[in-house]
GUVEX-759831 format. One record per residue (C-alpha): y, z, x; residue number from 1; residue in one letter. Coordinates in Angstrom, 2 decimals. Layout:
<atoms>
         v         w         u     i   aa
         Y         Z         X   NUM    a
...
</atoms>
This chain:
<atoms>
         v         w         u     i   aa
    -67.59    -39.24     10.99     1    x
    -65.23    -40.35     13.25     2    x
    -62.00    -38.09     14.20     3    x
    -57.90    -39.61     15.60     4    x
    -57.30    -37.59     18.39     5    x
    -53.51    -38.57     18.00     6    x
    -53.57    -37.46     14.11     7    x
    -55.56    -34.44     15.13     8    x
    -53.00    -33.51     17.52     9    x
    -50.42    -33.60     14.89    10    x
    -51.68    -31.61     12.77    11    x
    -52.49    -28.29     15.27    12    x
    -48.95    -29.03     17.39    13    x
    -46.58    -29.99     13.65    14    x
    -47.38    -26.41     12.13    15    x
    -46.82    -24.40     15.21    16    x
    -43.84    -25.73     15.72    17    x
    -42.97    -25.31     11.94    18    x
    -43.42    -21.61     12.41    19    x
    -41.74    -21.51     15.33    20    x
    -38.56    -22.84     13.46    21    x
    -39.17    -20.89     10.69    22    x
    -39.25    -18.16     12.96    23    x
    -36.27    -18.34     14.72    24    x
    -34.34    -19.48     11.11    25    x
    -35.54    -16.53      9.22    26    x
    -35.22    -13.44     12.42    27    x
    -32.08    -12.80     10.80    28    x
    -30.93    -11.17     13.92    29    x
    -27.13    -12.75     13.54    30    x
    -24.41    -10.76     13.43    31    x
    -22.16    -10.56     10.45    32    x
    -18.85     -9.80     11.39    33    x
    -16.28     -9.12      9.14    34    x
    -12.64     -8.52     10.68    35    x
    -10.36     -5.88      8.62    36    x
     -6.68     -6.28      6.97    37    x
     -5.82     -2.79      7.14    38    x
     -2.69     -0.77      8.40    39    x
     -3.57      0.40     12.17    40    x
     -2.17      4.02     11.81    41    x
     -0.53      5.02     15.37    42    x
     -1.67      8.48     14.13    43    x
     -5.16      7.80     13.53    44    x
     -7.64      8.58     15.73    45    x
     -9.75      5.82     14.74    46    x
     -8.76      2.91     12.71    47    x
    -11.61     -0.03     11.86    48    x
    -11.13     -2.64     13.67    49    x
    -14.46     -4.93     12.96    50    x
    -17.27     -4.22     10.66    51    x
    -20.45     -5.28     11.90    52    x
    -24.46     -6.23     10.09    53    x
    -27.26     -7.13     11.95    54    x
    -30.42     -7.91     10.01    55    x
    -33.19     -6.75     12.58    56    x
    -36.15     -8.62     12.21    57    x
    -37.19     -9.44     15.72    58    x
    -34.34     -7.85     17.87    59    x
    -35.15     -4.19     18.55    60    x
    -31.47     -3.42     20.77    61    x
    -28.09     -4.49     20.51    62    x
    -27.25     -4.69     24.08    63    x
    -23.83     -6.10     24.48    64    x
    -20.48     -6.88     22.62    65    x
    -17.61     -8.45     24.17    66    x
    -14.08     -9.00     23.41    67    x
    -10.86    -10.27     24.34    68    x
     -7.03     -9.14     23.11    69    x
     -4.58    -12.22     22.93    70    x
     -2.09    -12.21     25.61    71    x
      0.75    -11.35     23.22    72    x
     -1.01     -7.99     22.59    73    x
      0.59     -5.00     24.35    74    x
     -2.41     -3.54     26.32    75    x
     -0.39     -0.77     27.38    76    x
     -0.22      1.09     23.77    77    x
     -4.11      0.81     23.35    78    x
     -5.39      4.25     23.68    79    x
     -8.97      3.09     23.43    80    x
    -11.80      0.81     21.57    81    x
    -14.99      2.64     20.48    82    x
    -18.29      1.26     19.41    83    x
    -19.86      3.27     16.61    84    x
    -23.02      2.51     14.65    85    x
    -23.21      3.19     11.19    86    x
    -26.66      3.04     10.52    87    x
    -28.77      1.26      8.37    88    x
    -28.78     -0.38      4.34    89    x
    -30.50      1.04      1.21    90    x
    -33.62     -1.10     -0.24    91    x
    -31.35     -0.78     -3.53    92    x
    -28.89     -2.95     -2.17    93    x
    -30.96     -5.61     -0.54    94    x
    -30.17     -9.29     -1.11    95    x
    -26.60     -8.50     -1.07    96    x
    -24.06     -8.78      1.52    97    x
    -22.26     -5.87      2.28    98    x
    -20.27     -4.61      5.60    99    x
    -20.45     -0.78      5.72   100    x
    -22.89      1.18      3.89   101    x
    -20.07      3.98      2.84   102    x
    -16.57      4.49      4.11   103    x
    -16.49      5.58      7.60   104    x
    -12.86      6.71      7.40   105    x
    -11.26      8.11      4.29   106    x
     -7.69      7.19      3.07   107    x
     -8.09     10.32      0.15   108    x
    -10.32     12.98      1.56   109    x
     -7.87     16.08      2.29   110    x
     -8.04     17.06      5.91   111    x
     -9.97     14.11      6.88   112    x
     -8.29     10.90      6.98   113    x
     -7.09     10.51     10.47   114    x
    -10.80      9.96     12.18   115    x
    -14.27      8.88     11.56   116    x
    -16.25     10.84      9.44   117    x
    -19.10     12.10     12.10   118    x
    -21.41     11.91      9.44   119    x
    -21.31      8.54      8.80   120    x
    -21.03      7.50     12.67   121    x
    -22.44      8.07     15.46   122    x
    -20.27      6.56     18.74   123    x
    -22.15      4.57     20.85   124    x
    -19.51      3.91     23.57   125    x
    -15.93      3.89     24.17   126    x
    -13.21      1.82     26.24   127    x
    -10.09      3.77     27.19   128    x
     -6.95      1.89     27.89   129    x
     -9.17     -1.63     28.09   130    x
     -7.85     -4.37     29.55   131    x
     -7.86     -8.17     27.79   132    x
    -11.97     -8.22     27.93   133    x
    -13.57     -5.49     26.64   134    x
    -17.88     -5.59     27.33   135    x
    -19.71     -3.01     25.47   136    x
    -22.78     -1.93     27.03   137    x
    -24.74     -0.65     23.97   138    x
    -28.01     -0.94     24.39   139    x
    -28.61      0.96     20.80   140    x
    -32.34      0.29     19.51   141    x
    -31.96     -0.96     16.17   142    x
    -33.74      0.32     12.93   143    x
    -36.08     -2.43     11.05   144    x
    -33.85     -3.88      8.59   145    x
    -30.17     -3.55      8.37   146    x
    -27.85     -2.20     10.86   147    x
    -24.19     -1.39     10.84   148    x
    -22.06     -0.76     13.65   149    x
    -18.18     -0.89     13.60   150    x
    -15.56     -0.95     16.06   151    x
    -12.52      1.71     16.29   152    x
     -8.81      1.11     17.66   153    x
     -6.51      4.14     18.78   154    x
     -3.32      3.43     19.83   155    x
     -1.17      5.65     21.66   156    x
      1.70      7.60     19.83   157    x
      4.76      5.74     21.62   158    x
      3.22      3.07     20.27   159    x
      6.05      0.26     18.66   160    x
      5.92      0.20     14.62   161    x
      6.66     -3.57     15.64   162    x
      3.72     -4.22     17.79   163    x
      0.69     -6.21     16.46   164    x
     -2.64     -6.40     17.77   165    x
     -4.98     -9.50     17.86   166    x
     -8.33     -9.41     18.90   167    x
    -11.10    -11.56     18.59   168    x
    -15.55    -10.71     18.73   169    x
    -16.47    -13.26     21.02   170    x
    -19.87    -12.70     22.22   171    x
    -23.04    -10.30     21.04   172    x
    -26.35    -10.08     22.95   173    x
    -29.36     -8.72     21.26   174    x
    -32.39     -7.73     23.65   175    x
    -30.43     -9.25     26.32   176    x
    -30.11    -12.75     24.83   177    x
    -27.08    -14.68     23.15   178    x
    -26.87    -14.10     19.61   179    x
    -25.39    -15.97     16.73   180    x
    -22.28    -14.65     14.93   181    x
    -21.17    -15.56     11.75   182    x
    -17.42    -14.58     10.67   183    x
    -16.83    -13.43      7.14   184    x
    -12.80    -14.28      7.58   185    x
    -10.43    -15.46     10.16   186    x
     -8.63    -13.70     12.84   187    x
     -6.24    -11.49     11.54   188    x
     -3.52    -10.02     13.11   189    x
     -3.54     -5.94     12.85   190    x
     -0.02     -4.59     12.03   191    x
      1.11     -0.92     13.10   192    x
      1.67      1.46     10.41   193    x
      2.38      5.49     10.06   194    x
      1.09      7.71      8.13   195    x
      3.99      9.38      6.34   196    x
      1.96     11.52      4.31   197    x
     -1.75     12.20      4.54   198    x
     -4.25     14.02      1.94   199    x
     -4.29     17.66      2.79   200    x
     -0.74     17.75      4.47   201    x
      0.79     20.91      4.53   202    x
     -2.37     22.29      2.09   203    x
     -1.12     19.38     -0.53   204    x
     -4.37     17.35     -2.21   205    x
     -2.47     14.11     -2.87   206    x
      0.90     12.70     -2.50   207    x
      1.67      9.69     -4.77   208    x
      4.57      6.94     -6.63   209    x
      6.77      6.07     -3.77   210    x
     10.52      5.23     -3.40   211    x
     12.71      4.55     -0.39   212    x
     15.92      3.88      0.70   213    x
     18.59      3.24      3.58   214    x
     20.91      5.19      3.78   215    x
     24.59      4.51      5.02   216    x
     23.79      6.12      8.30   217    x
     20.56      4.21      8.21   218    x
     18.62      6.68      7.95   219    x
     15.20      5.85      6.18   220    x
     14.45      8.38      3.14   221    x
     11.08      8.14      1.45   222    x
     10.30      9.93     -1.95   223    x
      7.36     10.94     -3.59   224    x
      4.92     13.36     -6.12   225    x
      3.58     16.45     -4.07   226    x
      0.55     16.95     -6.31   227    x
     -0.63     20.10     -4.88   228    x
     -3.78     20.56     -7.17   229    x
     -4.88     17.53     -7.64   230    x
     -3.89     13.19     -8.23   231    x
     -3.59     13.89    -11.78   232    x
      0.07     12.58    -13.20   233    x
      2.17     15.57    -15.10   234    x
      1.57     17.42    -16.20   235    x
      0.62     19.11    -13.51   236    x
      1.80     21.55     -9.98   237    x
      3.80     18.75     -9.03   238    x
      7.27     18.72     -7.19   239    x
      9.27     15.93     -5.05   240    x
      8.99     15.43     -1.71   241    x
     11.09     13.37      0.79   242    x
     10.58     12.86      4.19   243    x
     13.52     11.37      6.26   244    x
     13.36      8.79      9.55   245    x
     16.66      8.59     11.81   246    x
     14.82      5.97     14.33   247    x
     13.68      3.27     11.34   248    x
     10.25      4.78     10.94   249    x
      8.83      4.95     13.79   250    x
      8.95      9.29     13.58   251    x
      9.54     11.33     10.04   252    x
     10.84     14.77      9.95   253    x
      9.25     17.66      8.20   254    x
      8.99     17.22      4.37   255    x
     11.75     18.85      2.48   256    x
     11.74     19.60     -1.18   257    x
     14.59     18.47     -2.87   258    x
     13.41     19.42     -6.58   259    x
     11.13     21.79     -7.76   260    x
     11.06     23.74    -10.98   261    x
      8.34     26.52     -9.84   262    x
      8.03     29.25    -13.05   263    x
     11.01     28.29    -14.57   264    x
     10.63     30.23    -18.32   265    x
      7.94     31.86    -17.55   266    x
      5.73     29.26    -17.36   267    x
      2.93     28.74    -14.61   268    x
      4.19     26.04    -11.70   269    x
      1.48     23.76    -13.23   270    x
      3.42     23.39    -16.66   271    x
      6.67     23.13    -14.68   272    x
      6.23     20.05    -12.67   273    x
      8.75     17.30    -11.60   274    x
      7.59     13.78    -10.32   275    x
      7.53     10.38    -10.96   276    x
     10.94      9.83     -8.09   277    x
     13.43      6.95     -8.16   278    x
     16.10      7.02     -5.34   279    x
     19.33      5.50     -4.61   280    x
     22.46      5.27     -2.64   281    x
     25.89      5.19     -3.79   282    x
     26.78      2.55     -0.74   283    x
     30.65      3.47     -1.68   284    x
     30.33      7.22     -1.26   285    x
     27.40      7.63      0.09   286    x
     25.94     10.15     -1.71   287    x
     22.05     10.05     -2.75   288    x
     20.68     10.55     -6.13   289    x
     17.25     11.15     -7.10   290    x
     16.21     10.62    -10.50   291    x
     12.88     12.48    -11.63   292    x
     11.00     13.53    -14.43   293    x
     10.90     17.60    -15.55   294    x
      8.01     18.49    -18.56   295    x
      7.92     21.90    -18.95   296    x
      5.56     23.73    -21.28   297    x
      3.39     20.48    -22.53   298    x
     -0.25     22.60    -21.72   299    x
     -1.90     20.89    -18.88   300    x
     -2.71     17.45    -20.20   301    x
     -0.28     14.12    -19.80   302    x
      3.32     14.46    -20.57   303    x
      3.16     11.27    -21.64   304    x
      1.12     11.66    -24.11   305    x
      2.68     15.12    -25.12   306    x
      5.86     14.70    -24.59   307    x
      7.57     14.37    -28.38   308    x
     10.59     12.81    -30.36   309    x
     13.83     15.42    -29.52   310    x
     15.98     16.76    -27.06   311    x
     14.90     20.61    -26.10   312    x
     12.93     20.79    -22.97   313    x
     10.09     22.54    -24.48   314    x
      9.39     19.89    -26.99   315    x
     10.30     16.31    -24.75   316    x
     10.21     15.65    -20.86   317    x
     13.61     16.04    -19.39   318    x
     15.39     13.49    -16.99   319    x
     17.12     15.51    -14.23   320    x
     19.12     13.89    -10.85   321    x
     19.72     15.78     -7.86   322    x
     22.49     14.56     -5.31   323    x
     22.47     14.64     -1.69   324    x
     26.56     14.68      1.11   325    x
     24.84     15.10      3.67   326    x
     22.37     12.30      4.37   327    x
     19.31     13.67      2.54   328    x
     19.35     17.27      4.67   329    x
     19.95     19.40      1.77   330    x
     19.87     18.82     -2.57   331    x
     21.97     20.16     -5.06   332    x
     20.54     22.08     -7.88   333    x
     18.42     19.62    -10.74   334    x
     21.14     18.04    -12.57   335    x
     20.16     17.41    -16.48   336    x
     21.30     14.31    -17.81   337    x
     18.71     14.09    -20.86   338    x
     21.61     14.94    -23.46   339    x
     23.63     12.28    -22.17   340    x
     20.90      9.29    -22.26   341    x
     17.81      9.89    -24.42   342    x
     17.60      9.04    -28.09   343    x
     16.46     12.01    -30.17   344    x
     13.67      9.26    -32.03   345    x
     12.49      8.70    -28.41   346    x
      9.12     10.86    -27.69   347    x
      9.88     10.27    -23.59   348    x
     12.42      8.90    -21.40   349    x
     12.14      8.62    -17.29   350    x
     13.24      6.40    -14.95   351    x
     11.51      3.68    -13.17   352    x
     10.07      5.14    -10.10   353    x
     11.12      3.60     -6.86   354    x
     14.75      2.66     -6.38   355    x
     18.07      2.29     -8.22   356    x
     21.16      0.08     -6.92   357    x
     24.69      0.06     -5.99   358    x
     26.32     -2.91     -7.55   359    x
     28.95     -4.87     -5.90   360    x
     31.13     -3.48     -8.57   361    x
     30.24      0.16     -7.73   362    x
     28.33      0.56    -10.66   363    x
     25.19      3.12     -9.94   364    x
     22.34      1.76    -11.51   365    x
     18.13      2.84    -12.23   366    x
     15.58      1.61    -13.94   367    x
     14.23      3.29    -16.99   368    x
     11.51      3.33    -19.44   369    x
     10.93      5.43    -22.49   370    x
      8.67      5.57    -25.20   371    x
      9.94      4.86    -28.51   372    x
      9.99      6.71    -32.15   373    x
      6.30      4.37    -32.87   374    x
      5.36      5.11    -29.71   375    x
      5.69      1.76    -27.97   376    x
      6.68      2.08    -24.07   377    x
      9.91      0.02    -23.27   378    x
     11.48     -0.71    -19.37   379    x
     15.19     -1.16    -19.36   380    x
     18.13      0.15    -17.39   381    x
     20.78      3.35    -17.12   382    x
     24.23      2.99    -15.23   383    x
     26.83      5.36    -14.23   384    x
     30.61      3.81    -13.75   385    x
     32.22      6.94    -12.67   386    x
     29.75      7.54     -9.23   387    x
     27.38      9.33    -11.00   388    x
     29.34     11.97    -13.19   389    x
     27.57     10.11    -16.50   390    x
     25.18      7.73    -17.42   391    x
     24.73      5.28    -20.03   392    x
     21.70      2.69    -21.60   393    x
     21.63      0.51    -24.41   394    x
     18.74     -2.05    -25.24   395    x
     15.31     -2.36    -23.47   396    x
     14.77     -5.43    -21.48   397    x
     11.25     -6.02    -23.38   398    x
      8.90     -4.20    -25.18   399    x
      5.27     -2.83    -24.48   400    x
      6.90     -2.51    -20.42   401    x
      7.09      0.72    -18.53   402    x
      6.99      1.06    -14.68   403    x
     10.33     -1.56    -13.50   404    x
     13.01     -1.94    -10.74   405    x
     16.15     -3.68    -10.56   406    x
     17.97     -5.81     -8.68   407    x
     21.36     -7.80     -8.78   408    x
     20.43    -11.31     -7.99   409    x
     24.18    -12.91     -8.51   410    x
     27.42    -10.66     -9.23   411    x
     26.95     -9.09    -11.95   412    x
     23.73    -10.10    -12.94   413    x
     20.61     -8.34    -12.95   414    x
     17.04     -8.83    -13.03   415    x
     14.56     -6.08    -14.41   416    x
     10.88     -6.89    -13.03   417    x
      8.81     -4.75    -14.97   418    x
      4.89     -3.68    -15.18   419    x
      3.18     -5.23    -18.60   420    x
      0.53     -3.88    -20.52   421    x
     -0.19     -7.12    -21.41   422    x
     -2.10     -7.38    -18.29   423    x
     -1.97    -10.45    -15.65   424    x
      1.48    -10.72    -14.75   425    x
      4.87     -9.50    -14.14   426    x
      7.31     -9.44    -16.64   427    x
     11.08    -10.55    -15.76   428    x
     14.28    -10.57    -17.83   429    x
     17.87    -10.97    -16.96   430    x
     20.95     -9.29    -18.15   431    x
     24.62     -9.67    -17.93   432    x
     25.88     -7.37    -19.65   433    x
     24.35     -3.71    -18.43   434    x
     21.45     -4.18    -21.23   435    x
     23.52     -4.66    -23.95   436    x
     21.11     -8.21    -23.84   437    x
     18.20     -9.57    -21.84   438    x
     17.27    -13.04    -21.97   439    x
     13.62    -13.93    -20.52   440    x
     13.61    -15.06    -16.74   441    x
     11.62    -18.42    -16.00   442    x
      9.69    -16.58    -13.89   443    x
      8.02    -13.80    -17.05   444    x
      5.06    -14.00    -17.11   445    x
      4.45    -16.49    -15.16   446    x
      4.99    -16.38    -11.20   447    x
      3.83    -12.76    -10.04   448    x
      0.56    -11.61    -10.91   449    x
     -0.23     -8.07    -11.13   450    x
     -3.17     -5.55    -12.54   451    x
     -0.47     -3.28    -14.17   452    x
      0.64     -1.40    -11.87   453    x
      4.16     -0.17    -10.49   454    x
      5.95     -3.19     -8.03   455    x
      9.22     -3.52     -5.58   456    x
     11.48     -5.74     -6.17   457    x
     14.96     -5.79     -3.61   458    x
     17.61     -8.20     -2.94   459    x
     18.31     -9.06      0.50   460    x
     22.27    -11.00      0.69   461    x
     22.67    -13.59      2.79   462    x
     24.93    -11.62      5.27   463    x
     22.65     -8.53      5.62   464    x
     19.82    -10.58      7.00   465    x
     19.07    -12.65     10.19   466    x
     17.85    -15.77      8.22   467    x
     21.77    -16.04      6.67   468    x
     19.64    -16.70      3.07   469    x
     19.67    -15.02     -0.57   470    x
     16.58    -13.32     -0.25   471    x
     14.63    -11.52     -2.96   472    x
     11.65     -9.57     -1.49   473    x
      8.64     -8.19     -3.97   474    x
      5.32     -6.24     -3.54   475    x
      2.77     -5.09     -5.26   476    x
     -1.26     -5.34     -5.49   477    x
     -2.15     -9.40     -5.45   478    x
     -4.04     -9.15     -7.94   479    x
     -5.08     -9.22    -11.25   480    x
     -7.89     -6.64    -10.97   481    x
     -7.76     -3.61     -9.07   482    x
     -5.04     -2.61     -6.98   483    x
     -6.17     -3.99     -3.68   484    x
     -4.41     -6.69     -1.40   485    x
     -0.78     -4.96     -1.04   486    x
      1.18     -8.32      0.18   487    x
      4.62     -8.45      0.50   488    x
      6.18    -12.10     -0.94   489    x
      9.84    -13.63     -0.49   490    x
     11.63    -15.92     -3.01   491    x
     14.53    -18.39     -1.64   492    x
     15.62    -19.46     -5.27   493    x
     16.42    -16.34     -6.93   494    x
     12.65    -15.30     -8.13   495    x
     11.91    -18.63     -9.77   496    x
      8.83    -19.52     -6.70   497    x
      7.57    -17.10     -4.22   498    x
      5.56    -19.67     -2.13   499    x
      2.51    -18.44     -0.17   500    x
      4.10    -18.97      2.75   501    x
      6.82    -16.85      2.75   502    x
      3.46    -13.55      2.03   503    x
      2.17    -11.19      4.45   504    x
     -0.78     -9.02      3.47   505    x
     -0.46     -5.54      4.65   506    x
     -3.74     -4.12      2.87   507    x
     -6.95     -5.64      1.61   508    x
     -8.84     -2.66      0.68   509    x
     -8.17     -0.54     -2.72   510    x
     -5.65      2.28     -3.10   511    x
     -3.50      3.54     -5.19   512    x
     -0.97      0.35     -5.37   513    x
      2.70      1.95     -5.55   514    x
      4.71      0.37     -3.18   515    x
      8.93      0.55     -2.38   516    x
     10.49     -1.90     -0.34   517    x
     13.96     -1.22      1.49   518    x
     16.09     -3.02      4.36   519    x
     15.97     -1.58      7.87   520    x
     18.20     -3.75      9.57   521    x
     19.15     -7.46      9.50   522    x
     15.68     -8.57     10.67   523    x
     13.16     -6.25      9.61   524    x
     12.04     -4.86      6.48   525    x
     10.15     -1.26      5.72   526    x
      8.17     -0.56      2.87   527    x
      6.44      2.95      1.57   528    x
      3.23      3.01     -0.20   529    x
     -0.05      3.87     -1.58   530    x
     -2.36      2.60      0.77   531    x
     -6.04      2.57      1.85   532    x
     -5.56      4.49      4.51   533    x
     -3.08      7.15      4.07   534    x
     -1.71      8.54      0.80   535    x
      1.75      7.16      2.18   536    x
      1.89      4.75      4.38   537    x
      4.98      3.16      5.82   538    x
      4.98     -0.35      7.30   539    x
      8.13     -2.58      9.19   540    x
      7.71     -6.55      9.08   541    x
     10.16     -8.65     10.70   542    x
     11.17    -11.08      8.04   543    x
     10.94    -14.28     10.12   544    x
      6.89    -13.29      9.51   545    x
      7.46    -13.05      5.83   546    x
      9.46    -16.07      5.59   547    x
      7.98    -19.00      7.45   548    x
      6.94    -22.64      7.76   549    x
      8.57    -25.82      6.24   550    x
     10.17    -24.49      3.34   551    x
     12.68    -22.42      5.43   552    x
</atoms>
């Protein structure tokens, strides 16, 4: 038999190189990068910056990471970057792609929110005050399999509330070589946020349902349930807090109490609690009013499932105000109102939480909701004509709603954009008449997706904002599942479009949802809510980032 060299050839030199490329395709040693859309608190310690998988099948070290700041980022209010690794992936998870195997830094964990968890982390190396490259000289050996590492961002505390942060991963060396990254998402810019109130504050376990304000001085006053025991709704040992800013947000004084109920009848604090807060300011007096919910001797399960048809407080929950000269500082007394307003059929009536209105009339104005003599939840509206001396509703805006806020989108018009049951969307009706009648808004239904859950709605007028436009502003959870991806969205034609380019997404990762947007000044826009990060979280955005591109 006779043997071809050449074929010979190409059969021992074809499958080396076959394994060769097999080889190198199948190392898995890239690096999968994923970026985060998170607030960066200024009063965090550590806030994730990049999340970071390598699959180690060859590489045995991670030896360097670089990175570079854009030149519009303020180097000087960088306290530091940090390199931690994470550590490695659970066979149970494998042929999925994940980021992180847990949470390195918890948003809900009292006491422990404001810095990595040190059991989850171990910190490889750290840059103080870096310049616009950052090189990380790791050198960490690497576990077979998996490996997560994630990078931290501190920023000092005179940090702006205005300042944003972009970054980009642009090199990784593994055993001293170049190695491939892939990017789960594009560069996003990191916005500054505070964190009003964290989990474990002042010996608190949770603080929830924003609402917010400006006041006449301009002074920023945030609202919200101090649920000491737990993040169960009432009933439960709840009171209102508020927490007031005099330099828009960037610092917040102590938390003051402005209602509380404590033993009241001789009932434990837990069957005496008062939450659920809507806020608003009388712009031609002045004065502040915060509506609230007071269920007093309903056990310690849900008022609003125990609440009943009547009007004594030991059979139905009880709406109460309170009323503020002086610019927040101090509260009158509770203020009950429920004789004036409820229907005895009615098993519960409370306001919207969030916000209420001054109408260019004067009229004071919240949202409502109340669950009817069948037992069908309802969103709708109460006024006051007389600067809050008494109050008034007629008809719900539309049925099977609960959590809505109100704004007054022409004079003497209002919209109601209220949470469905229904699921999927927000629900949006218009009346003219102080809810004597609602007519459907083209938008129910139909424009603003949501996955039930409580929303903002505000009206910015064209002379109380830079861009000289009728603005209507709106947040919630983008979604239609889970309340993740807190955006804020803008509508130039009265609520009828809110385009995607006139969004700005604050917060990808899940929370609690509740958001309350208010005007700081004539360019910038603060909102208060349940975030990711921080039980309250506040946020400013300019509104030229909100409302951009060709439509403007």
């Amino acid at each position: 038999m006779t043997y071809n060299p050449i074929l010979i050839k190409k059969i021992l030199v074809f499958p080396v190189f076959m394994l060769l490329s097999l080889g190198f395709m199948q190392a898995g040693d890239t690096l999968r990068v994923k970026q985060t859309q998170v607030p960066i608190l200024i009063d965090r310690i550590d806030n994730a910056l990049f999340y970071i998988s390598i699959d180690a099948r060859e590489a045995v070290k991670l030896t360097e990471l670089k990175l570079k700041f854009s030149e519009s980022s303020n180097l000087n209010e960088v306290g530091s970057l940090k390199l931690y690794y994470g550590g490695t992936e659970a066979v149970q998870r494998k042929g999925q792609t994940f980021y992180h195997p847990v949470q390195y830094l918890s948003g809900f964990t009292p006491g422990k929110t404001r810095e990595a968890n040190p059991s989850y982390s171990v910190k490889v190396v750290e840059q103080k005050s870096p310049g616009i490259e950052v090189a990380f000289s790791a050198n960490y050996p690497l576990f077979p399999g998996i490996n997560y590492f994630w990078i931290s961002l501190q920023m000092k505390p005179t940090t702006s509330l205005l300042s944003k942060i972009d970054v980009n991963l642009v090199s990784a060396k593994l055993d001293g070589r170049d190695a491939p990254i892939s990017f789960a998402n594009n560069t996003e810019t990191h916005r500054m946020g505070v964190g009003v109130r964290h989990a474990g504050d002042d010996g608190v376990a949770a603080f929830r349902i924003p609402g917010m304000v400006t006041s006449n001085r301009g002074t920023l006053l945030g609202v919200y349930d101090v649920r000491y025991n737990n993040s169960v709704d009432l009933q439960e040992h709840v009171d209102i807090g508020l927490s007031r800013s005099t330099d828009k947000g960037q610092t917040w004084e102590k938390m003051r109490i402005p209602v509380a109920f404590g033993e009241y009848g001789g009932l434990p604090k837990a069957q005496n609690g008062v939450g659920d807060p809507s806020i608003l300011v009388d712009k031609n007096t002045g004065t502040i009013w915060i509506a609230a919910l007071w269920t007093h001797g309903m056990g310690n399960y849900r008022a609003w499932h125990n609440s009943q048809a009547g009007m004594d407080e030991k059979r139905t929950g009880q709406l109460v105000l309170t009323k503020s000269m002086d610019d927040g500082k101090t509260w009158s007394d509770p203020i009950n109102i429920t004789s004036q307003v409820k229907d005895p059929s009615w098993h519960l009536l409370l306001q919207g939480p969030g916000r209420g209105i001054t109408m260019q009339d004067g009229t004071l104005v919240f949202p409502i909701q109340f669950i009817d003599s069948i037992r069908i939840p309802n969103a709708g509206i109460m006024y006051s004509k007389d600067s809050g001396q008494t109050w008034k509703i007629h008809n719900h805006a539309r049925t099977n709603t609960t959590e809505a806020q109100v704004a007054e989108v022409e004079p003497g018009v209002l919209m109601l954009n209220m949470r469905d049951n229904r699921g999927g969307s927000r629900a949006v009706s218009i009346t003219k008449d102080l809810g004597k009648t609602w007519t459907e808004h083209p938008s129910n239904r139909s424009v603003l997706q949501e996955p039930v859950c409580m929303a903002s709605l505000i009206k910015v007028d064209a002379n109380e904002n830079v861009l000289g436009k009728d603005i209507l502003l709106f947040s919630n959870p983008n979604t239609t599942e889970g309340r993740h991806h807190i955006t804020i969205k803008a509508s130039l034609d009265g609520g009828l479009s809110f385009p995607e380019e006139y969004q700005v997404l604050l917060d990808e990762d899940p929370g609690w949802g509740y958001s309350c947007l208010t005007v700081i000044d004539k360019e910038t826009v603060g909102i208060l809510y349940e975030s990711s990060v921080a039980h309250m979280t506040f946020q400013a955005v300019k509104l030229r980032d909100i409302i951009k591109g060709p439509r403007q």
